[in-house]
C-alpha positions, 0 to 999 in steps of 0.5 A: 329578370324575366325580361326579353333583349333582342340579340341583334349581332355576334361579332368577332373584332381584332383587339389593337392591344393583341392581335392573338386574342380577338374581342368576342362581343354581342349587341343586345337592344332592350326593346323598351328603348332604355335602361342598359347593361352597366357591365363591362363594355357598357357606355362609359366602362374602362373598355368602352373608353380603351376599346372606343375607336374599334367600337366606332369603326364597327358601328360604322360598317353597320347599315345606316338603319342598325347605327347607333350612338355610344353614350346614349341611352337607347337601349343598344349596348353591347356586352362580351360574350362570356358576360353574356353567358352568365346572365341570359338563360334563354335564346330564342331563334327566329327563322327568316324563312327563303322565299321558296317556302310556302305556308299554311295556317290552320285555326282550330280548338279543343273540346270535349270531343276531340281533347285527348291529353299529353302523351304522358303514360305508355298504357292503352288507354293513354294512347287511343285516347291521345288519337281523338286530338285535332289531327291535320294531314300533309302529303308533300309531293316530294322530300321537304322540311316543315318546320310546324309551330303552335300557338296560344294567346300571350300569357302578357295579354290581360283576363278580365283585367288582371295581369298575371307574371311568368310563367303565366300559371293562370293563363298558358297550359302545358303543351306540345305538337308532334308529327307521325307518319302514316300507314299506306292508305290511312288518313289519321292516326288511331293511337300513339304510336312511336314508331310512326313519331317524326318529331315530338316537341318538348312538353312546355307551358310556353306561348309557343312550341315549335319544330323542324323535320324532314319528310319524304314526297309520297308519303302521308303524316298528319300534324297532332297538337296536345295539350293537358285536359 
């Protein structure tokens, strides 16, 4: 419970035993290096021991890097994919970004100034006041994708050394980061406005929120990340 596996590869095998039903399997890693699935397909299990020359064969297609030793306890094991599906919850997705992208880092934080809340409620008030949030502006010189992401400290990492659990309650704050289009000619966004909204990540109280959205050369957005006052 609460703990992150890596998914380190989907694969699809041809089964020996029949040849019109192919063996769905996934490689999971416990990054602590131990402690495995004793499931199906785990090291020792009925099909472990039946599947055991197809699994080597597959482990030896792999580069020499990825390899690893059946029957130890490293941390690699593998599991069938509806196994899998009843006990994991969450899949994160790292992106491998081409090297004809290029990246920008901007460091900033909210004060009493410039703090203007979650977008939370369709009034007037809500909406100018969620403009006074830190708001930075892009104008790509031809149609692209931008893939944004925003971040706070770890919830894992200690406060005044006490550690607290997930979903880090004491440490993590509700928050979400959006895109909007702009006017000809403005340079920031005076109020919500969700006709000018490009993209709008979920409200979470997660380490990081991120999102993918295209956008058109020429024109001007500004990036606007929220978080609960």
């Amino acid at each position: 419970m609460n703990h992150a596996y890596g998914l380190n590869d989907v694969i699809e095998l041809e089964d020996p035993f029949d040849k019109n039903r192919p063996l769905r399997l996934l490689r999971l890693r416990n990054p602590w290096g131990n402690s495995e699935w004793l499931g199906a397909w785990s090291d020792g299990s009925a099909e472990m021991e039946k599947y055991k020359p197809t699994i080597e064969k597959y482990i030896e297609s792999l580069a020499i890097d990825e390899q690893f030793t059946l029957g130890a306890d490293d941390g690699t094991f593998m599991m069938h994919y509806s196994d899998w599906k009843e006990n994991f919850s969450t899949l994160f997705v790292n992106i491998d970004f081409p090297e004809d992208w290029t990246g920008v880092r901007f460091k900033s934080a909210w004060t009493e100034g410039n703090s203007g809340g979650l977008p939370t409620a369709y009034n007037k008030e809500c909406l100018e006041r969620y403009a006074k949030n830190p708001q930075f502006l892009i104008k790509p010189a031809e149609d692209c994708e931008l893939m944004c992401s925003m971040s706070q400290t770890g919830g894992r990492l200690p406060v005044n050394g006490e550690y607290f659990k997930y979903p880090f309650a004491e440490t993590l704050v509700y928050a979400c980061v959006a895109v909007f289009q702009l006017d000809y000619g403005k340079r920031y966004l005076e109020a919500f406005d969700k006709n000018k909204l490009r993209y709008l990540s979920p409200i979470k109280r997660e380490r990081e929120n991120s999102g993918r959205v295209a956008l058109k050369g020429g024109e001007t957005y500004v990036i606007v990340p929220s978080t609960e006052l």
